[in-house]
N, C-alpha and C positions, 0 to 999 in steps of 0.2 A: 461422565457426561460428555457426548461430543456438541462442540462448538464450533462452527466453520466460519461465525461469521459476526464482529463488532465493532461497533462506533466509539471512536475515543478520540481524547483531546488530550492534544501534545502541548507543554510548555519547556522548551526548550531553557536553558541559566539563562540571565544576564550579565552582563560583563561587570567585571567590577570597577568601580568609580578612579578615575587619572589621582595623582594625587597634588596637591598645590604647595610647595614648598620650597622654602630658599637655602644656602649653606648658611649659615652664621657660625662662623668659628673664629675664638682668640687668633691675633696672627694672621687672618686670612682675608685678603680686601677685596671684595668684589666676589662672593663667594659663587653668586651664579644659581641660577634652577636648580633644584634636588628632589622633585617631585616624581618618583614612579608610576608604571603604566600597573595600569589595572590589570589582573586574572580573565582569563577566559571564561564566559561561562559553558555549563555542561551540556552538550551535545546528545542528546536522544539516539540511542542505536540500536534497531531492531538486528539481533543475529542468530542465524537458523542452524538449529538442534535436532539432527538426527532421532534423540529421544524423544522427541513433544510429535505428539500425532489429534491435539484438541485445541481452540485456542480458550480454553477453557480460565485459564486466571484475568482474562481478558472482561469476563461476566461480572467481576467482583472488580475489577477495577479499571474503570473508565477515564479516570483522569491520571498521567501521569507529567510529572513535574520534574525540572532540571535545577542543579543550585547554581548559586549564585557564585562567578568566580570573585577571592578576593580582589580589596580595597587595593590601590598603590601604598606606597610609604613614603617617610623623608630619607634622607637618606642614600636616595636614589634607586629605592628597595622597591623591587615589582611585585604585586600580587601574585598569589600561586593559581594558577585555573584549576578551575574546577572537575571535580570526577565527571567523567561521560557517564551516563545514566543505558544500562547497556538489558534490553529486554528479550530473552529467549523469545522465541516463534517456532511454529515446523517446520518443514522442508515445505517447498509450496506458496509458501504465503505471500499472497499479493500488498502492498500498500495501496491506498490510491485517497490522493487528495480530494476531498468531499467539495469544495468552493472552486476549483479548477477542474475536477474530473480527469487530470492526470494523474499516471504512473509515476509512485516514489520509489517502488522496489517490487522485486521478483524476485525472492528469496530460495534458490533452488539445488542449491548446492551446501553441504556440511560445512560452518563456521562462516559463510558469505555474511557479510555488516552492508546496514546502510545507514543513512544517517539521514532520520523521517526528517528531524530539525533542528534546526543548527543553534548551538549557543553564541550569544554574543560575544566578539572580543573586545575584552577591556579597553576602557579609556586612558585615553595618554595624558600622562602628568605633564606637568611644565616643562620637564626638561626635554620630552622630547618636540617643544616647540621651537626651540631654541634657534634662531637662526645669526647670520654677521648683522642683518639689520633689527633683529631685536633679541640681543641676548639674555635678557633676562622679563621672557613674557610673564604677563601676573594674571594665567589661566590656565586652566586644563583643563579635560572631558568627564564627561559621565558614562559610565559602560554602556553599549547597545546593549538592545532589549533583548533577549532570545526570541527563536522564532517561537511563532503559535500556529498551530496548523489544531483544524479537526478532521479525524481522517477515518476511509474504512479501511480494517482487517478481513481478508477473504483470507479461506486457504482453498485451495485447488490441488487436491492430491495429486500424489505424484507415483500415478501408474500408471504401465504399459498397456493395459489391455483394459477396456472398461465393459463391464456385462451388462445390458440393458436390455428392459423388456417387461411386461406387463406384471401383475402381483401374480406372488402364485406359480409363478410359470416353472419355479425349479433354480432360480440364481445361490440358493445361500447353499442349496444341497449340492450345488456344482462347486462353486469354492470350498463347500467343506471337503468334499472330494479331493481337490486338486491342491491344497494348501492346509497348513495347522493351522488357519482358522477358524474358529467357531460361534458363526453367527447361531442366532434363535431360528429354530424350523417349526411352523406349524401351519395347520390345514386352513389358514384363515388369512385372508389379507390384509396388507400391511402389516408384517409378522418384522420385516427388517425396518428399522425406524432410526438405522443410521447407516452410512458406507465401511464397509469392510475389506480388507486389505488383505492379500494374503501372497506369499511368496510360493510361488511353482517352480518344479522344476520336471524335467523330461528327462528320459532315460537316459539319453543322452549325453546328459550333464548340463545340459541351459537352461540357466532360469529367467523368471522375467515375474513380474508383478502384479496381481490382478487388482481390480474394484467391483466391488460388488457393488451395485447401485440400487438404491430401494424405490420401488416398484415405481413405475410411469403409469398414468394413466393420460386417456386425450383432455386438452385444457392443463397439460402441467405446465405448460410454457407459461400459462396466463395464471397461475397460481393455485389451481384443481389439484387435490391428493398431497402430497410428499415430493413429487418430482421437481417442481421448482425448487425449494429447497434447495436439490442436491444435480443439479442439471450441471451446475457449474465444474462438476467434477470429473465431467468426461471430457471439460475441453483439454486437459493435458493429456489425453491416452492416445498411444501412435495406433492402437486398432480396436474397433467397435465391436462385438461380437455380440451378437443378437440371440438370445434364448427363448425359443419360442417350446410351446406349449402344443404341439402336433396331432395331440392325440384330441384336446379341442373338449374336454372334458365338463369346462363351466359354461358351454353353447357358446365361446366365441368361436369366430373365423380365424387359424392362424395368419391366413396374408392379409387380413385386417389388420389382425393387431402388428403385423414387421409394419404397415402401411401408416400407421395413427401413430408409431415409436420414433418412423422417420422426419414425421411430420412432425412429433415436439421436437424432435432433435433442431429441425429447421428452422423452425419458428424461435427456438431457443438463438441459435448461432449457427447461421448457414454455412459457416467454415467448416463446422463439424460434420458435415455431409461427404464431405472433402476427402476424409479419411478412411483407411482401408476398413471393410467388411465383411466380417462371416454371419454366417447362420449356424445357429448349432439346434437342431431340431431334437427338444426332450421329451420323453414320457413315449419314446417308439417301444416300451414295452406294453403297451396300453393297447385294447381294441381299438378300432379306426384308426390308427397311427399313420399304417400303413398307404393306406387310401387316400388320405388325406395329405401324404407328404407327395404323391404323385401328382395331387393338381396343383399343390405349392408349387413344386421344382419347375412346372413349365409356367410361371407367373412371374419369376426373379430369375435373376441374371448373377447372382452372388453365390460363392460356393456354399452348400449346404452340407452339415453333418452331419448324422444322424448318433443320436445319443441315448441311454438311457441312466441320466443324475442315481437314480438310488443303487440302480446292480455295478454301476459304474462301466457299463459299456459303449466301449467307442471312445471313451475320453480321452485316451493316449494317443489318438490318431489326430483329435481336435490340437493336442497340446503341441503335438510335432506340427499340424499345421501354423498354430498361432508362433512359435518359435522361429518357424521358417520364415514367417512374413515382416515378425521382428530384426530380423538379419538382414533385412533390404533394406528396412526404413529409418534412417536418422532422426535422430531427437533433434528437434529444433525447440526455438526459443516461444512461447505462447504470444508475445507481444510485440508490437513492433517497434522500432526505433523512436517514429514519432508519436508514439503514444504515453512513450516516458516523459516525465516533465527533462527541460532541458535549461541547465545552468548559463550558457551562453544565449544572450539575444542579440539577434541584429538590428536595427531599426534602422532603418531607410529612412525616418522620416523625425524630425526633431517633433517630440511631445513634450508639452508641459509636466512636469510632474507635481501638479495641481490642482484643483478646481476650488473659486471662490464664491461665495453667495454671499447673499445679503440679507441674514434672517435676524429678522425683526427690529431695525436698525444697526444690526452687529455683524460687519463682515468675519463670515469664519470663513476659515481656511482649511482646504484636507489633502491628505497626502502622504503615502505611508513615506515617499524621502522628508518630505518636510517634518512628518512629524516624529520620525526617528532623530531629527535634527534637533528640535525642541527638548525632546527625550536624554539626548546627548549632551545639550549645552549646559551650563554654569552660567549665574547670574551673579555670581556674590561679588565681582571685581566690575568697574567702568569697562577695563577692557578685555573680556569676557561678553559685556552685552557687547559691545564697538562690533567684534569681534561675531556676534551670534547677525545684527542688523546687517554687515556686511554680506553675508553667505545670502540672508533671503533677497538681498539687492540681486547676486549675479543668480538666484535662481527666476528672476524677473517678476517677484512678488509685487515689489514698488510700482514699478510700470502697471502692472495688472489692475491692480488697485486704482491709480489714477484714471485707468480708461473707462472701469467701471464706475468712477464718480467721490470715489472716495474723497472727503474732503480734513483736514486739520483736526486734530484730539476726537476724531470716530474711532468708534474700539472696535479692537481687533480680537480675533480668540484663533487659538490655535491647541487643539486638546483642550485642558483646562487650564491653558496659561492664557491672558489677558495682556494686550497692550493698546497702545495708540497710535492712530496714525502722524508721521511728524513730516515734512516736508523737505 
């Protein structure tokens, strides 16, 4: 079954918990912190496989999950992090964060990794709080959370030359032709019902990659026929090759139908207009062929070929030209720079990393740093909370709170943890 395209949710490990601990040994005075850092937790990483041409396990399994790294120790023993959780994909294959709408990855090359989301790194035990002014602190952390991300999987095959054009027209019997591929051929449309792939070569000795593309009709842009579907698979191909149907056999017009295939093209993604074009004109063994390719050729401005898919005449001429145009044109990258999500931010401008309300008497508080903060802290010691209360001072929680009215023992919520306001 081919699959090009899924929704799933990523839960990245959690880090594993600091540990809290003192030396106590015969003999030894002042023994000092001995609590270790926690395990990292496991990192999600999509990495692309030559072999996989479907995102087919992808259907059966929607949610994937990262573990958790270990706990610290006494001791001064760190948790071990956690295995990275590592998921084959195609060649091809897009990420893209569903709640941002950017780019995670663009998987296009054999064994390329990315890493959709990140595990949390372990919490620091006591000892590495240690400092000349307090050497022996009585706290440590809780592992950060791993990320959660829900994300789509696209693949965008990855061929050189994409064959587009109406049902029917002759595309699966021209790749059978030109490649050991063996799509389905019959007298009925929509006979192809996925993309096919086929390696070419010319006499020459070059090869290059085809796609077969199953059938466009007009309104595939807006989700008519099969074509939206599978539109997104011309945007990686460096030249578009147009298979039209010459001989005009089911009463269409040929320079209608180049005219409606350009027009989804457009409507799809006007970049792909952009890219180089032929015509390969089939079924010139048919009556009216002839005829009919004379008032094409003065209508377009695009080289045209003339062909016949089933005796297989003319292909070798088409294949030297497609070869040739492939030899000019460099592969580039499908996306741009700023389209990828990006690790570094600038801000030019100090933001809160906050927002407060006041529902229903109970100021809550939100904030993925605050509430990673929450997430993080330890209660179980005086100076653990001392220690949690201080951090929301200098994130200016305090202040907040006051200007919006807050007044003595009003409760606070923060996730599911509960406090009070004190003065």
């Amino acid at each position: 079954m081919f699959v090009d395209e899924a929704t799933v949710e990523v839960y990245a490990g959690d880090g594993g918990n600091g540990c809290l601990a003192f030396r106590r040994e015969k003999y030894v005075a002042m023994g000092g912190p001995f609590g270790g850092n926690g395990g990292k937790g496991s990192d999600i990483v999509f990495k692309a496989d030559s072999g996989l041409n479907t995102l087919l396990d992808f259907k059966y399994k929607r949610i994937i999950k990262g573990s958790r790294g270990d706990n610290g120790l006494g001791k001064g023993m760190h948790g071990k992090n956690a295995t990275n959780v590592v998921i084959k994909v195609p060649l091809g294959t897009v990420v893209t964060d569903m709640e941002t709408g950017l780019i995670l990855a663009d998987l296009t090359r054999q064994d390329e990794e990315a890493v959709v989301a990140a595990g949390g790194r372990g919490g620091r035990g006591n000892i590495a709080f240690a400092t000349r002014s307090n050497p022996a602190p009585n706290y440590a952390e809780n592992g950060e959370p791993g990320e959660y991300r829900k994300i789509k999987v696209e693949l965008k095959l990855m061929a050189d030359v994409g064959l587009v054009g109406m049902p029917s027209v002759g595309k699966s019997t021209f790749i059978s032709k030109v490649s050991a591929s063996k799509p389905k051929i019959a007298d009925y449309h929509f006979t192809t019902l996925k993309p096919n792939l086929g390696v070419t070569k010319t006499k020459d000795g070059r090869s290059f990659v085809v796609a077969d593309l199953p059938g466009l009709i007009e309104g595939a842009s807006l989700g008519h026929g099969l074509g939206d579907q599978f539109l997104k698979h011309v945007e990686r191909t460096r030249v578009i090759a147009h298979i039209i149907d010459m001989s005009a056999t089911e009463g269409r017009d040929p320079y209608e139908d180049y005219q409606i295939i350009n027009k989804e093209l457009e409507n799809f993604n006007p970049k792909v207009l952009e890219k180089p074009q032929i015509i390969i004109a089939n079924k010139m063994d048919m009556p009216e062929a002839k005829k009919n390719i004379e008032i094409f050729k003065i209508k377009v401005n695009v080289p045209v070929y003339e062909i016949s898919a089933v005796n297989g005449d003319g292909i070798d001429e088409v294949l030297y030209k497609l070869a040739d145009m492939l030899d000019s044109i460099e592969k580039t990258d499908l996306y741009d720079d700023e389209k990828f999500e990006s690790h570094v931010i600038y801000k030019f401008k100090e933001e809160k990393p906050f927002t407060i309300t006041n529902e229903d008497g109970e100021w809550v508080i939100r904030g993925k740093e605050i509430e990673k903060l929450v997430k993080m802290s330890r209660f179980d010691t005086n100076e653990a909370i001392l220690r949690f209360s201080n951090k929301l001072r200098k994130f200016g929680i305090d202040e907040e709170l006051r200007s919006l009215g807050a007044k003595e023992g009003d409760p606070i919520r923060i996730i599911d943890f509960e406090f009070e306001f004190k003065e």
